[in-house]
N, C-alpha and C positions, 0 to 999 in steps of 0.2 A: 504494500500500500504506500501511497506518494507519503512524503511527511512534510508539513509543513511547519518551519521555526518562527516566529514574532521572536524580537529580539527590540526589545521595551525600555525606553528608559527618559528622562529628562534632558536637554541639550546639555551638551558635554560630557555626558555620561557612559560615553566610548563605544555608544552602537554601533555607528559604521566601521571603528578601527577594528571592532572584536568580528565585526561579519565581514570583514579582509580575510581575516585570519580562520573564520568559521569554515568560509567556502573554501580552503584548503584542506581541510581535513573533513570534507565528504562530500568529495567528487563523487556521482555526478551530483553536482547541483546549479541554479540559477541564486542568484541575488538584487533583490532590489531594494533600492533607497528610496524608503517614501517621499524624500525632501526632492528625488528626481523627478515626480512628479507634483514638486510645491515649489518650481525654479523659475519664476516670472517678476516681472518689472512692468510697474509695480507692483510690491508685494501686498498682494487684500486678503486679509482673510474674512470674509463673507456669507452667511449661508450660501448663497451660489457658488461662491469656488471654493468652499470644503467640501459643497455634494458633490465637482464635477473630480475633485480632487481624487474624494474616496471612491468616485464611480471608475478613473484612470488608473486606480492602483488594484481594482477588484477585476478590472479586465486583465490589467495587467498578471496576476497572480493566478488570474483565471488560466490565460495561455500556456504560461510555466508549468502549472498544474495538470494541466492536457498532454502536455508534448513529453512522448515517451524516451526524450533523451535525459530527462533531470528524474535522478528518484529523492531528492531532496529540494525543496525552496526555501530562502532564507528572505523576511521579511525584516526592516526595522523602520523604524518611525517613533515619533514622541505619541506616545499613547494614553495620554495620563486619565483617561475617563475611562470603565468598564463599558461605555456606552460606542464607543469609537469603534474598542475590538470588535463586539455584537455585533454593530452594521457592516464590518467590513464581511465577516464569517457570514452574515446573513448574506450577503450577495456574490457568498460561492458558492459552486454549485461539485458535483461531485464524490468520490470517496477521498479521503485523507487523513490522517493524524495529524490534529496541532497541538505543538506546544507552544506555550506562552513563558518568555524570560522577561523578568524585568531587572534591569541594568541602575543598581542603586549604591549610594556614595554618602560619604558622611560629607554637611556644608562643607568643611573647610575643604578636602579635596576637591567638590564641584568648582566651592570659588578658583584657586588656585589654577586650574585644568580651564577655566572659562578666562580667566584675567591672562594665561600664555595665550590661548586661541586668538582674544582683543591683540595682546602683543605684539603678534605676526600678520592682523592683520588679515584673519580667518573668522572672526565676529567681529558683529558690533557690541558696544553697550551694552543697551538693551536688552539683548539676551542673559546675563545675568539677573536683572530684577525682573525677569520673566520664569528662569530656570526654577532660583533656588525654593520660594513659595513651591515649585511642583514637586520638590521631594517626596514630600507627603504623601500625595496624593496615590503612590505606586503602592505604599500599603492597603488601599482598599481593593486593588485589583485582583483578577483570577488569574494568578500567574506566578510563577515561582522566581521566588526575590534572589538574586545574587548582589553580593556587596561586592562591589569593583573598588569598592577605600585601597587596596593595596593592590589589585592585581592588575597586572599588563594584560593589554587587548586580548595577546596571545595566552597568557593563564584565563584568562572568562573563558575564550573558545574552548579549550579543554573542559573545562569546570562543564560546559554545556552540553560536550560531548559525552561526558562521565555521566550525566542526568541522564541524558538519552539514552544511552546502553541501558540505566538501569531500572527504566521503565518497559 
C-alpha cells in the first residue's frame, strides 16, 4: 500500500531540510513543499487562495499517489490546525497509509534557527512573530510530536524512519 508522510511543523522548524534528507532514505518516493504551491507575489493569504492552495496540493498529492513509480510521498507544510490536515485527507481519494509528524522545538531554538534564516537573508521578520505563538498549537494535533530542540535534519529523518518501521 502507497504511504503517505505529513511532515508538520511551524516555520523554521526544519520540515523541508528533514524531507531532503527523508527522500533519501526511501526511494522510491516523490516530495513536495506545500510552500511550492504558496510561491506568489503578492503574497495573500485569503479564503480564495488557501482553497485554491489546498485544492493544488491535493491534486498534486493526488498524482504522486496514483503513479506506480513512488511507493512512498512525502508531504510538508505549516499545518498548525487539525482542520487543515482533515481537508487536505478529505480531498484524496484512494488507498494509503498516512502518517502524521509534527516537527517541534523549544522557543529558544525556533528563535535562534529563524533570527540565522532573517541573517542570510532566507526570511523576513515577520515570520518570527508569526512562528513562535504556533508552537503551541502542534500539541492539539493528531500526529506524532518529535522534538527537533537538538536534532539535525538528518537525525529527525531517521527518528521518522525508526517510527515507520515500527508501526
Amino acid at each position: 500500500m502507497k504511504r503517505l508522510i505529513f511532515v508538520n511543523g511551524t516555520m523554521g522548524a526544519g520540515k523541508t531540510a528533514t524531507c531532503r534528507e527523508l527522500k533519501k532514505l526511501l526511494p522510491p518516493c516523490a516530495f513536495l513543499d506545500g510552500d511550492w504551491c504558496w510561491d506568489m507575489e503578492p503574497f495573500q493569504v485569503t479564503e480564495e487562495t488557501k482553497a485554491m492552495v489546498q485544492e493544488n496540493i491535493a491534486f498534486l498529492l493526488g498524482q504522486f499517489l496514483r503513479c506506480p513509480a513512488y511507493e512512498t510521498v512525502i508531504f510538508c507544510w505549516v499545518m498548525h490546525e487539525q482542520s487543515i490536515i482533515d481537508e487536505l485527507k478529505r480531498r484524496l481519494r484512494g488507498r494509503y497509509q498516512l502518517r502524521v509528524f509534527a516537527l517541534v522545538c523549544d522557543e529558544a531554538e525556533l528563535r535562534r534557527r529563524i533570527e540565522s534564516d532573517i541573517a542570510r537573508g532566507l526570511r523576513t521578520p515577520d515570520v518570527l512573530e508569526r512562528s513562535l505563538p504556533r508552537l503551541k498549537l502542534y500539541d492539539a494535533l493528531d500526529a506524532q510530536r518529535i522534538d527537533v530542540t537538538r536534532l539535525t535534519p538528518a537525525q529527525t529523518a531517521a527518528a521518522i524512519v525508526n517510527s515507520l518501521q515500527q508501526h
